[in-house]
N, CA, C and O of each residue as an XYZ file, in Angstrom:
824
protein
N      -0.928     49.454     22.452
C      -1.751     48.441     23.103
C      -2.709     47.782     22.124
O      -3.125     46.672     22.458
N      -3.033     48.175     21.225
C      -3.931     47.680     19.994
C      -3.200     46.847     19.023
O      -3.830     46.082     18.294
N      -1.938     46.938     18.959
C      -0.940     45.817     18.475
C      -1.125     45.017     19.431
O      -2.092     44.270     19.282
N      -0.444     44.888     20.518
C      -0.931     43.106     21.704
C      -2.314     42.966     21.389
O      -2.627     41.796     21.174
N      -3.284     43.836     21.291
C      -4.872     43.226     21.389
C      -4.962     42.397     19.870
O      -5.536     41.312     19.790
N      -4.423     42.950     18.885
C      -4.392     42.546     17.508
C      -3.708     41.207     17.661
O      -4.390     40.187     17.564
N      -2.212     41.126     17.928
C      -1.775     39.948     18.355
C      -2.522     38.617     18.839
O      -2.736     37.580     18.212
N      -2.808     38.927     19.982
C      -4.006     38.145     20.787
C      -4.780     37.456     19.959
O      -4.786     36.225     20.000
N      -5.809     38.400     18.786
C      -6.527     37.766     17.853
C      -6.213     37.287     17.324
O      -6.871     36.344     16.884
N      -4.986     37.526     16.934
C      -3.984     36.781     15.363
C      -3.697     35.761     15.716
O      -4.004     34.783     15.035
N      -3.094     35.643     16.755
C      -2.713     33.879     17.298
C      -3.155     33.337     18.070
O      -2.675     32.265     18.439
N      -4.571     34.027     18.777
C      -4.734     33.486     19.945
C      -5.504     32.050     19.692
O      -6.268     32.016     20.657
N      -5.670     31.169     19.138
C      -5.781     30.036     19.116
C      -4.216     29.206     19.154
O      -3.913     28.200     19.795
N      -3.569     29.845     18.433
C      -2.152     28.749     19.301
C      -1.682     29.150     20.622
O      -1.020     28.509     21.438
N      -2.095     30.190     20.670
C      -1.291     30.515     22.660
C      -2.339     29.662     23.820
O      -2.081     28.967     24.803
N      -3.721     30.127     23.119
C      -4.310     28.877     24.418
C      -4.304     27.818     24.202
O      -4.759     27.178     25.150
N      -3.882     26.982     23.050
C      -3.531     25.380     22.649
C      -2.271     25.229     23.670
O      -2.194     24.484     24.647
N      -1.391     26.065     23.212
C      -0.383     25.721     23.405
C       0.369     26.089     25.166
O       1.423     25.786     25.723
N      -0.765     26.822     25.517
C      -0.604     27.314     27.205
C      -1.297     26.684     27.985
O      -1.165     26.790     29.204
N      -2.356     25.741     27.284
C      -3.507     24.938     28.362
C      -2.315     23.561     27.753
O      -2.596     22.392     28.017
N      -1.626     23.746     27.321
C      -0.979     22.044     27.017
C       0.123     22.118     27.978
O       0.219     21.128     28.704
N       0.779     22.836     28.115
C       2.239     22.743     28.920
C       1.324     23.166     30.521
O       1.216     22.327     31.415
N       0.725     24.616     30.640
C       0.072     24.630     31.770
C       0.071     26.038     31.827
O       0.876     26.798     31.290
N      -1.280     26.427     32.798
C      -1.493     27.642     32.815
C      -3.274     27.833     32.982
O      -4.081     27.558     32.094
N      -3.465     28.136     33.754
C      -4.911     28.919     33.947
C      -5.163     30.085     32.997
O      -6.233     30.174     32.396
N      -3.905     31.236     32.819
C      -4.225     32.028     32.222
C      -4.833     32.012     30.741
O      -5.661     32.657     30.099
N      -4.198     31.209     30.597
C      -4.321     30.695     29.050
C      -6.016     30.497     28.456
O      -6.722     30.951     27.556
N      -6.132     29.400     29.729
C      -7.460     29.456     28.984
C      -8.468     30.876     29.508
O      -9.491     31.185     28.898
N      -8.024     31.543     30.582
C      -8.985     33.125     30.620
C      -8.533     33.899     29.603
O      -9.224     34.849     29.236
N      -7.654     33.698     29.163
C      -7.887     34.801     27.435
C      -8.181     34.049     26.785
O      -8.145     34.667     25.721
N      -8.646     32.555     26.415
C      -9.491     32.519     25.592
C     -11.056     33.014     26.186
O     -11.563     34.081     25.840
N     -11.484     32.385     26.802
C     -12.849     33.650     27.335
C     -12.542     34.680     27.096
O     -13.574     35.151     26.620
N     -11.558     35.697     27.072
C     -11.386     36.824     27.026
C     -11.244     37.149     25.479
O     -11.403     38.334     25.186
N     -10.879     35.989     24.133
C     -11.367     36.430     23.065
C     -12.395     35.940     22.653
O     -12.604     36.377     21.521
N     -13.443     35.003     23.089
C     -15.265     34.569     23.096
C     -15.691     36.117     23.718
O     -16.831     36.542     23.530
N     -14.852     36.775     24.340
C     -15.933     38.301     24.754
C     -15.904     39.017     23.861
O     -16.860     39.715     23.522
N     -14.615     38.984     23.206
C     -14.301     40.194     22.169
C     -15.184     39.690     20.975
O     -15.295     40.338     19.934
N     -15.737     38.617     21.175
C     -16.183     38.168     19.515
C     -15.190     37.195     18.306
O     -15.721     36.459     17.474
N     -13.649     37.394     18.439
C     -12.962     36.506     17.840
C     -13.222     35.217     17.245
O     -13.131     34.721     16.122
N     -13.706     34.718     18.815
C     -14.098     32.880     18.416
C     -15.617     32.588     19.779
O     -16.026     33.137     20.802
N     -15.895     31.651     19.103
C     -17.182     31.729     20.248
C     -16.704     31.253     21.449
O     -15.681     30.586     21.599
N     -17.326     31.545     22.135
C     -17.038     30.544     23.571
C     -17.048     28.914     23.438
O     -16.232     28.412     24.210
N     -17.625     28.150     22.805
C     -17.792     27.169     22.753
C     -16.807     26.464     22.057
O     -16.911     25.239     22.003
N     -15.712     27.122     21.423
C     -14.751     26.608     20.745
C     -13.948     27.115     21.395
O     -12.903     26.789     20.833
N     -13.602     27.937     22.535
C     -12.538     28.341     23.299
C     -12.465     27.455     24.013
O     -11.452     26.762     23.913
N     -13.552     27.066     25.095
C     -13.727     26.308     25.837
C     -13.629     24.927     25.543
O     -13.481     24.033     26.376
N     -13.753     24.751     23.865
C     -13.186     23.219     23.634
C     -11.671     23.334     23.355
O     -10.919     22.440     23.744
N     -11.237     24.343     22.734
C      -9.319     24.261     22.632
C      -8.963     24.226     24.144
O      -8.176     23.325     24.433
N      -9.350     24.966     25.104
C      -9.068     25.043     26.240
C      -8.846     23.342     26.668
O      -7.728     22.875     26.887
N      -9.919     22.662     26.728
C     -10.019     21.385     27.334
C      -9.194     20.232     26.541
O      -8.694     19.225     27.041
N      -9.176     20.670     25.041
C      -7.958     19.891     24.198
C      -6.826     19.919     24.878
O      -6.286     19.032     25.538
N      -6.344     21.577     24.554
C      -5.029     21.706     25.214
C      -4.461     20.678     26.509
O      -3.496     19.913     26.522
N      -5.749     21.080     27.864
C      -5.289     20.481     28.889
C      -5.082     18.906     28.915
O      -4.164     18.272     29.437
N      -6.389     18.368     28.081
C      -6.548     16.721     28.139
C      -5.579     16.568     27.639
O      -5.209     15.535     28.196
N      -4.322     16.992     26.514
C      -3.589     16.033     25.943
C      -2.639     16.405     26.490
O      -1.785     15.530     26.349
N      -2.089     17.583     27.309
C      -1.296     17.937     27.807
C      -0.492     17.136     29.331
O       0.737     17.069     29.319
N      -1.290     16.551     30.609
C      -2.203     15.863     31.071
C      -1.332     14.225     30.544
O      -0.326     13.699     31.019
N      -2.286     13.758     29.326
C      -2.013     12.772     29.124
C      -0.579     12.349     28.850
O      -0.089     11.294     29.251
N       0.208     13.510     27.943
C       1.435     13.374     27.563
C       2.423     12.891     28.404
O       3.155     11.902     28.361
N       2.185     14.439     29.713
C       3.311     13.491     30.468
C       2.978     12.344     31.454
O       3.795     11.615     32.016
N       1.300     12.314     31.587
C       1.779     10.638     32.609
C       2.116      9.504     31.548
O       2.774      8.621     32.099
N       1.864      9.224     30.126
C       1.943      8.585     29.486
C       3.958      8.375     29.715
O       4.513      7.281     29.820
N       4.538      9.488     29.734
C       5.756      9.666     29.135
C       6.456      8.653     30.562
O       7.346      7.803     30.542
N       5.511      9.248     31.863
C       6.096      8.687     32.880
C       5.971      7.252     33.123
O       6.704      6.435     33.680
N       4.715      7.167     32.487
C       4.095      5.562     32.473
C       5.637      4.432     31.818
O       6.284      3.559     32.397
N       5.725      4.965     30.497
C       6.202      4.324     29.777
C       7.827      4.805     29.746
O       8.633      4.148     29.087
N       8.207      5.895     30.441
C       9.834      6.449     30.090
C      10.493      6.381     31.279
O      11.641      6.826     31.263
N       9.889      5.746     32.775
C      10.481      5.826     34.063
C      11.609      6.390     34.452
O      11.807      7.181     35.374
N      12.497      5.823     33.511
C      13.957      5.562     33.634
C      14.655      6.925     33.499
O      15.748      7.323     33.902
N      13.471      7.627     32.662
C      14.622      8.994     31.852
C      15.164     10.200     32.942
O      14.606     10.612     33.959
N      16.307     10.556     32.407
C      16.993     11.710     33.574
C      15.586     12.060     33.876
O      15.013     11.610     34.868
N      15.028     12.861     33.027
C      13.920     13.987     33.722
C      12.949     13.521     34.140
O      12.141     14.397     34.449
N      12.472     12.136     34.383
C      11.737     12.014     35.060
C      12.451     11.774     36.202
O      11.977     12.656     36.920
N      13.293     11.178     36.909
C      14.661     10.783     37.682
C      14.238     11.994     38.481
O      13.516     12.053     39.476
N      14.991     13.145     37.667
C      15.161     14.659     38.470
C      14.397     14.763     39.427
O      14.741     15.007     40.584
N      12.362     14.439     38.695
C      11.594     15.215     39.064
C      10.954     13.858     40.448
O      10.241     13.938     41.449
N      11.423     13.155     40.010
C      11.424     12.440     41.568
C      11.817     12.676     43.178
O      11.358     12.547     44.313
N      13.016     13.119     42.438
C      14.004     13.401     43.908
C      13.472     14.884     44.602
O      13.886     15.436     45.621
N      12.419     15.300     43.672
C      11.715     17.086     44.276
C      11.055     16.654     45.764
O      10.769     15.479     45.998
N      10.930     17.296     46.347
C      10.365     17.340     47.668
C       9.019     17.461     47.214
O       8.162     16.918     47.910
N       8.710     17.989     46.316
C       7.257     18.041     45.939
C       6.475     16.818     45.232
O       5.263     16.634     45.120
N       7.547     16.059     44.799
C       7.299     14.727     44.636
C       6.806     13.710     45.371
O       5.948     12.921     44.974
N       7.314     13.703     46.415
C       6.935     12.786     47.834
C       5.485     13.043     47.974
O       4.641     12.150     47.910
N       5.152     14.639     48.221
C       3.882     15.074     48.840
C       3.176     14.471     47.935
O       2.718     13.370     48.240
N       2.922     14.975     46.700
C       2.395     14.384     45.272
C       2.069     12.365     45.417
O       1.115     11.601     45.559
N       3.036     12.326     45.319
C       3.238     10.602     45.662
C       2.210      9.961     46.890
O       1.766      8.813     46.891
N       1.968     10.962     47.882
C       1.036     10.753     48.994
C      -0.003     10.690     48.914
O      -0.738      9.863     49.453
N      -0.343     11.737     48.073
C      -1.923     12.074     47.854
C      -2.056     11.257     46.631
O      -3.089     10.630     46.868
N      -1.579     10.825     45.292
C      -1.820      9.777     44.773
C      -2.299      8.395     45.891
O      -3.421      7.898     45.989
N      -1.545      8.165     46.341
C      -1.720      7.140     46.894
C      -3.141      6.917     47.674
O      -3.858      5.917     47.680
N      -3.327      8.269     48.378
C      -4.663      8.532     49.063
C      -5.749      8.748     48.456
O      -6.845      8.393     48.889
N      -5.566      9.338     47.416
C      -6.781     10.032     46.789
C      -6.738      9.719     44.839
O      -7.183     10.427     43.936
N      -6.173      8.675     44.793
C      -5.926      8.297     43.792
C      -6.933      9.061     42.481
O      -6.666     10.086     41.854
N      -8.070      8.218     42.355
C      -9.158      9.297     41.695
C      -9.501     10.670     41.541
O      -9.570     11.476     40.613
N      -9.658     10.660     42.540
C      -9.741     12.521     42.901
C      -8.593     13.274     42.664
O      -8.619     13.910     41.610
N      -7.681     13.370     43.291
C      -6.492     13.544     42.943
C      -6.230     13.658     41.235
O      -5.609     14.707     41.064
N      -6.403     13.161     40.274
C      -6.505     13.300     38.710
C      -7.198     14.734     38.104
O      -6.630     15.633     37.482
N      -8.716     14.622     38.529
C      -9.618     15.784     38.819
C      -8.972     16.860     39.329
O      -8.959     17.807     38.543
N      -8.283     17.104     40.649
C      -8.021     18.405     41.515
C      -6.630     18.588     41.106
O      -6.102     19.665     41.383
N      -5.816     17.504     40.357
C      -4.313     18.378     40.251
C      -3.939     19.343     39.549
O      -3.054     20.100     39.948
N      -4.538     19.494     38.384
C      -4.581     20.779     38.006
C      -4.632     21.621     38.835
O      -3.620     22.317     38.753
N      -5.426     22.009     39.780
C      -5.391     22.898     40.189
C      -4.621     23.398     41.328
O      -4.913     24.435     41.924
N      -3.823     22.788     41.564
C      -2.707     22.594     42.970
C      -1.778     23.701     42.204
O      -1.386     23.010     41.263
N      -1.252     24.834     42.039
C      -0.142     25.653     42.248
C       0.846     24.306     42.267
O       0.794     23.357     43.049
N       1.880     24.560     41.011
C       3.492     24.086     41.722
C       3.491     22.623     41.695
O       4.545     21.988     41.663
N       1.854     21.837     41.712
C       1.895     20.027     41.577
C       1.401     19.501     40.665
O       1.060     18.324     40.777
N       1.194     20.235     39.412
C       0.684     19.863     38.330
C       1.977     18.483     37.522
O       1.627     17.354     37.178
N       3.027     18.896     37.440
C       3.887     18.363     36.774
C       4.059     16.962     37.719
O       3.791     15.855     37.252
N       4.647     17.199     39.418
C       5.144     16.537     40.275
C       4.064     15.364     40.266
O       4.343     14.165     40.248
N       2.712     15.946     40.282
C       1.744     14.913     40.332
C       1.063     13.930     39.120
O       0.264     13.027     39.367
N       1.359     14.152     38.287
C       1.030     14.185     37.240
C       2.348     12.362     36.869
O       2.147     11.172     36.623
N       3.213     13.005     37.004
C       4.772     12.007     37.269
C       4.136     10.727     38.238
O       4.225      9.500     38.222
N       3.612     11.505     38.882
C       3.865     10.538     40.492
C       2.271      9.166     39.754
O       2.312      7.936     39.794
N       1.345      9.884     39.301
C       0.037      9.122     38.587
C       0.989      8.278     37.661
O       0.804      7.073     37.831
N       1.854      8.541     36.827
C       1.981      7.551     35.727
C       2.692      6.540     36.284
O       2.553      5.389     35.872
N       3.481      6.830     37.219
C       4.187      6.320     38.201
C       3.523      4.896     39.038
O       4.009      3.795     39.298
N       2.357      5.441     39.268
C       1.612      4.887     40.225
C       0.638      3.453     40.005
O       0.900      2.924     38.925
N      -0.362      2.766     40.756
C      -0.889      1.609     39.550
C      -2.085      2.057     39.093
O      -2.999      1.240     38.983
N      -2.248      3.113     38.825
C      -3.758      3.485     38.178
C      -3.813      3.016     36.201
O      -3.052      3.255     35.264
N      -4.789      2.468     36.301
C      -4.829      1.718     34.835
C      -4.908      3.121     34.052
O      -5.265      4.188     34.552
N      -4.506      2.905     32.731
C      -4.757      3.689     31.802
C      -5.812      4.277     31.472
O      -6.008      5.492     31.481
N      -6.698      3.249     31.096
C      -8.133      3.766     31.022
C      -8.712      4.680     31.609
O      -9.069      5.789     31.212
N      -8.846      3.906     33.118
C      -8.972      4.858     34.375
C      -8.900      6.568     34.119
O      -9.719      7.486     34.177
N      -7.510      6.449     33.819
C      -6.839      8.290     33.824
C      -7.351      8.705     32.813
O      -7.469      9.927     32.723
N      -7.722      8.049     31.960
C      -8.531      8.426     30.445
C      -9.738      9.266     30.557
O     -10.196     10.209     29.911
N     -10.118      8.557     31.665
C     -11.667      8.642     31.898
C     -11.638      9.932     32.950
O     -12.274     10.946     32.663
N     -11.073      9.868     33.857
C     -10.934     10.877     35.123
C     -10.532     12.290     34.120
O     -11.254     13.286     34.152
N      -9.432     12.226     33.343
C      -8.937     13.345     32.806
C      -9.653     13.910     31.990
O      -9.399     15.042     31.577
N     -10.864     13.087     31.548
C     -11.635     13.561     30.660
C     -12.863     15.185     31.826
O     -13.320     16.328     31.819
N     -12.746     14.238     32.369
C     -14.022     14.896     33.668
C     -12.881     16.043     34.010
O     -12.987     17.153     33.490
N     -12.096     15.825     34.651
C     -11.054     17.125     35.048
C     -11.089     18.015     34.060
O     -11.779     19.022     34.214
N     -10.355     17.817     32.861
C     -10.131     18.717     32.158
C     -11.414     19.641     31.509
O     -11.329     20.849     31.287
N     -12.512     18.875     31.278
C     -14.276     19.509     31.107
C     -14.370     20.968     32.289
O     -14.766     22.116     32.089
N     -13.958     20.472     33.216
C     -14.484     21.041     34.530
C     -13.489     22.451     34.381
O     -13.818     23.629     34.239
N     -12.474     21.968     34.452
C     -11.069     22.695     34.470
C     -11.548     23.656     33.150
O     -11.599     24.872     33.332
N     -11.852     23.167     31.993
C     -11.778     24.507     31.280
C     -13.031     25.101     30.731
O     -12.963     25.834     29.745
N     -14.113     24.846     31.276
C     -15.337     25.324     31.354
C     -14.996     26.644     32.520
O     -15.268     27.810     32.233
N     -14.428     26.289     33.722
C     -14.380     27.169     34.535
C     -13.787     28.482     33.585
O     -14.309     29.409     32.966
N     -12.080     27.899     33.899
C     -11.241     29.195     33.374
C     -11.730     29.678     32.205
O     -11.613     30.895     32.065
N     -12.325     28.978     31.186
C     -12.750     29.874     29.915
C     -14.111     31.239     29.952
O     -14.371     32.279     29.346
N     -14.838     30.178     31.380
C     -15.646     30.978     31.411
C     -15.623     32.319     32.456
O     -16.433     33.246     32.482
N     -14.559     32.134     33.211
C     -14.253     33.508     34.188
C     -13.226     34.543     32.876
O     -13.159     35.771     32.920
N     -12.749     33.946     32.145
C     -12.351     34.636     30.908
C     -13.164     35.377     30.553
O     -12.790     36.548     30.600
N     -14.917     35.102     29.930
C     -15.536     35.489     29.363
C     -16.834     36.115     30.255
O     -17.813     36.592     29.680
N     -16.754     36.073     31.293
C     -17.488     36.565     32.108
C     -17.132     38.193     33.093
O     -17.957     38.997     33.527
N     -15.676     38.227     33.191
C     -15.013     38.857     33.811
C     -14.403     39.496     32.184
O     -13.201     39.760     32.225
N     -15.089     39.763     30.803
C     -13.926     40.687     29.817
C     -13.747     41.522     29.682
O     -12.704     41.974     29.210
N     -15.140     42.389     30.207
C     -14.766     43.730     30.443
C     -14.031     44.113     31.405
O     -13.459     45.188     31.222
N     -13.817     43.475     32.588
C     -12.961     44.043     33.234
C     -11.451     43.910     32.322
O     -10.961     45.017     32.098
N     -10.853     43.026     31.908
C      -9.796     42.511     31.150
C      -9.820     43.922     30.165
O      -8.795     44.600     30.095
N     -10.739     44.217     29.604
C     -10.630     44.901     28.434
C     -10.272     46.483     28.812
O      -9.682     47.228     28.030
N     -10.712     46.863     30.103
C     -10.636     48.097     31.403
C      -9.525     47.949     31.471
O      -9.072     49.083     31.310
N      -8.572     47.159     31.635
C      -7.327     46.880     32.028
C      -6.545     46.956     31.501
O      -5.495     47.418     31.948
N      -6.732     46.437     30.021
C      -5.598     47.201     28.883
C      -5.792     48.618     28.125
O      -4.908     49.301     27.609
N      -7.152     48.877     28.193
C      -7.540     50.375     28.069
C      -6.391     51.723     29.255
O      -5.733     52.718     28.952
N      -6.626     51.142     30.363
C      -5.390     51.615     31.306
C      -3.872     51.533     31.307
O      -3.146     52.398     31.798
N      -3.396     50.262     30.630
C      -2.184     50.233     30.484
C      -1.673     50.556     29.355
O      -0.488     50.393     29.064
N      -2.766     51.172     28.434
C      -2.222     52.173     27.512
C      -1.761     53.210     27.620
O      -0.980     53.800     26.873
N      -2.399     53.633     28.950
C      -1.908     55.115     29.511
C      -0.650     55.142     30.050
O      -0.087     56.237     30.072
N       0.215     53.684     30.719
C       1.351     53.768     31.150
C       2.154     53.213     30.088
O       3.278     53.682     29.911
N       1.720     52.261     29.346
C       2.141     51.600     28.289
C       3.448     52.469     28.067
O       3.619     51.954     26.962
N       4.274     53.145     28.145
C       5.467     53.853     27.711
C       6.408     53.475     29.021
O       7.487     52.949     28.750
N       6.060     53.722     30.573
C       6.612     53.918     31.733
C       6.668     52.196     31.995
O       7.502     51.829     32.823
N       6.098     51.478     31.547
C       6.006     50.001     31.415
C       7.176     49.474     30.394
O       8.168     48.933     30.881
N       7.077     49.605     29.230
C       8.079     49.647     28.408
C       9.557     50.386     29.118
O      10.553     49.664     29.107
N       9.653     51.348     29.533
C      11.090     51.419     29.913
C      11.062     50.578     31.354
O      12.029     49.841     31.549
N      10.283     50.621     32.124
C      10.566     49.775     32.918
C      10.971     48.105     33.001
O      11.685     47.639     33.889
N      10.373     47.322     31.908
C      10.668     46.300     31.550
C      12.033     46.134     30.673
O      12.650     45.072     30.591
N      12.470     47.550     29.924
C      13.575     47.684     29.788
C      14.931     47.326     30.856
O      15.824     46.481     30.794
N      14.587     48.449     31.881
C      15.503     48.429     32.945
C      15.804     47.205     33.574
O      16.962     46.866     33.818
N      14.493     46.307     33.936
C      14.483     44.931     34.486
C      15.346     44.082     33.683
O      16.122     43.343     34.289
N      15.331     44.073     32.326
C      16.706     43.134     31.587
C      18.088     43.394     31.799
O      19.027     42.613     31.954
N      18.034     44.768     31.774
C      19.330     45.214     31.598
C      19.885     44.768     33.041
O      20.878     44.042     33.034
N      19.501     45.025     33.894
C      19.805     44.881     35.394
C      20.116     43.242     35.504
O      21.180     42.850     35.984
N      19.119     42.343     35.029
C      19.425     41.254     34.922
C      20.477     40.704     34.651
O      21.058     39.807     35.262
N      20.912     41.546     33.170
C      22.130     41.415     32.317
C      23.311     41.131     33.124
O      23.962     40.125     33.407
N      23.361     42.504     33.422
C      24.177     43.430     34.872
C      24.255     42.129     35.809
O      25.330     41.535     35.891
N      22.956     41.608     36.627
C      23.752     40.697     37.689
C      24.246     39.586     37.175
O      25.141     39.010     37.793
N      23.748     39.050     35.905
C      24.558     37.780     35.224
C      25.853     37.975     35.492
O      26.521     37.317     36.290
N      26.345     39.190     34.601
C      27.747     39.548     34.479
C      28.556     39.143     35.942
O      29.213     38.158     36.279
N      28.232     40.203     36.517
C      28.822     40.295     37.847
C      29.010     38.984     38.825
O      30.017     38.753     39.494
N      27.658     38.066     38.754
C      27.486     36.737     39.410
C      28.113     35.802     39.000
O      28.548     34.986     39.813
N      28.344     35.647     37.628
C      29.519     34.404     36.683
C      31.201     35.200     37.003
O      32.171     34.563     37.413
N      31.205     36.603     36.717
C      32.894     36.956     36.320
C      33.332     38.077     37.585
O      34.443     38.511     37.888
N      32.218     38.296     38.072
C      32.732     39.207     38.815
C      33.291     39.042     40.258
O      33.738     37.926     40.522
N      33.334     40.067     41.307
C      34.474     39.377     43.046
C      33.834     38.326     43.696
O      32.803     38.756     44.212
N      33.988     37.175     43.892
C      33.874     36.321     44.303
C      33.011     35.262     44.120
O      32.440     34.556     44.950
N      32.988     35.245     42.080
C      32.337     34.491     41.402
C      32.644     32.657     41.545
O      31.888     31.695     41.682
N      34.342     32.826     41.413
C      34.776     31.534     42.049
C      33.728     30.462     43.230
O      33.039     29.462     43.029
N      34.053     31.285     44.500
C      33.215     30.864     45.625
C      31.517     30.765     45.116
O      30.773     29.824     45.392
N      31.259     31.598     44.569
C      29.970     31.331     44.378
C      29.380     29.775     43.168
O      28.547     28.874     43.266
N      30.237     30.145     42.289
C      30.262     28.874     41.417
C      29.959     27.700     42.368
O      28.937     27.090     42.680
N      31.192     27.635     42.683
C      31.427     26.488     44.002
C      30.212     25.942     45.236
O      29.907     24.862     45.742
N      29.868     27.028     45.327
C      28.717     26.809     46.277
C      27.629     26.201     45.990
O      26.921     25.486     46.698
N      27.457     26.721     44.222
C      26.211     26.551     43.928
C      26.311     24.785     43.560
O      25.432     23.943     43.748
N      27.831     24.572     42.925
C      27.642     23.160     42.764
C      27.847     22.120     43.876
O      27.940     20.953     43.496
N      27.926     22.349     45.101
C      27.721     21.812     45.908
C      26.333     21.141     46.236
O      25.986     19.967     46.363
N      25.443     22.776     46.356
C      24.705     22.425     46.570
C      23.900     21.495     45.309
O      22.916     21.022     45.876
N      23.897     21.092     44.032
C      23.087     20.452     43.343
C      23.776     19.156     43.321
O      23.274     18.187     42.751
N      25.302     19.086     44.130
C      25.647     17.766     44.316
C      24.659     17.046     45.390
O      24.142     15.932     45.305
N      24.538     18.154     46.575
C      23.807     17.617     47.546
C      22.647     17.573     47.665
O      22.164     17.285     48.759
N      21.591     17.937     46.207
C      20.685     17.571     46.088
C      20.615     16.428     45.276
O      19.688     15.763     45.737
N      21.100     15.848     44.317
C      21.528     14.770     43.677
C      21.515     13.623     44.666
O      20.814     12.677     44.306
N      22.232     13.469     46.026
C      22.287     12.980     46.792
C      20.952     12.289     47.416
O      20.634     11.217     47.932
N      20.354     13.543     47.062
C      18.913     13.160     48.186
C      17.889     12.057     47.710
O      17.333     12.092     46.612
N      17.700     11.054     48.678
C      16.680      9.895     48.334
C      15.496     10.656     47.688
O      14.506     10.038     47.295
């Protein structure tokens, strides 16, 4: 367990760059969680934190702004979670910028649906600036407020740290196991089949 804690220190400036950019709360509570340990101060966690998110954020409405057309934005249209997203843009245009982060599951959908939408550039410039402040002041600071408990927590999973390890073992292998069986094994055919049905008949969907 003192190797992951070592880890943590060793890179933990690219894991919360790089976990507050794609997405993740957690990300930025271990950086609070290395401002507790002493690593880096809080005040520079809490600014990678808000880097990460602001450009992260910007990337893809920019991508949506300007790439409409592309399969993956396409895909992420036709989501059911898209529509909802698309609603509350519409309603809550402003606000909505501020609070999507924090929506479970509508970060991406909404995010699409903003670049999508007629909110000026600037605008989102400005809003994302305020969101993302807010956004990682919080998480950095329940990171660093809450580290001893964090630090209680891997102190404990040192003690299973072995029964964890084979258990996360078993979970691949099993995985392995249903790959196998689900692609080659009795009634892989039908299942194939089914499955491409169904992504025909989501393809389908307005």
């Amino acid at each position: 367990m003192d190797q992951i804690l070592g880890l943590i220190d060793r890179f933990g400036i690219v894991i919360v760059f790089i976990g507050t950019f794609f997405e993740g709360e957690v990300f930025a509570i271990i950086g609070g969680f290395l401002a507790y340990r002493g690593s880096h101060t809080l005040q520079f966690m809490m600014g990678l934190a808000f880097v990460g998110s602001f450009l992260g954020d910007l990337a893809v409405f920019l991508f949506a702004r300007y790439f409409s057309d592309s399969p993956w934005i396409v895909k992420w249209t036709r989501k059911p979670r898209f529509a909802r997203a698309l609603r509350l843009v519409d309603r809550f245009q402003a606000y909505f910028v501020i609070v999507n982060r924090y929506v479970y599951g509508l970060r991406m959908p909404g995010l699409i649906a903003l670049g999508l939408s007629s909110i000026t550039v600037p605008r989102f410039l400005f809003l994302n600036l305020i969101g993302a402040g807010i956004w990682a002041t919080l998480f950095t600071g329940i990171g660093f407020f809450f580290g001893y408990s964090i630090s209680t927590v891997f102190q404990r999973l040192e003690i299973v740290e072995e029964g964890i390890i084979y258990l996360l073992v078993a979970v691949v292998v099993g995985a392995a196991l249903f790959g196998i069986w689900y692609r080659w094994g009795p009634g892989a055919a039908g299942r194939m089949a089914d499955r491409r049905e169904e992504d025909r008949k989501e393809a389908r969907e307005p």
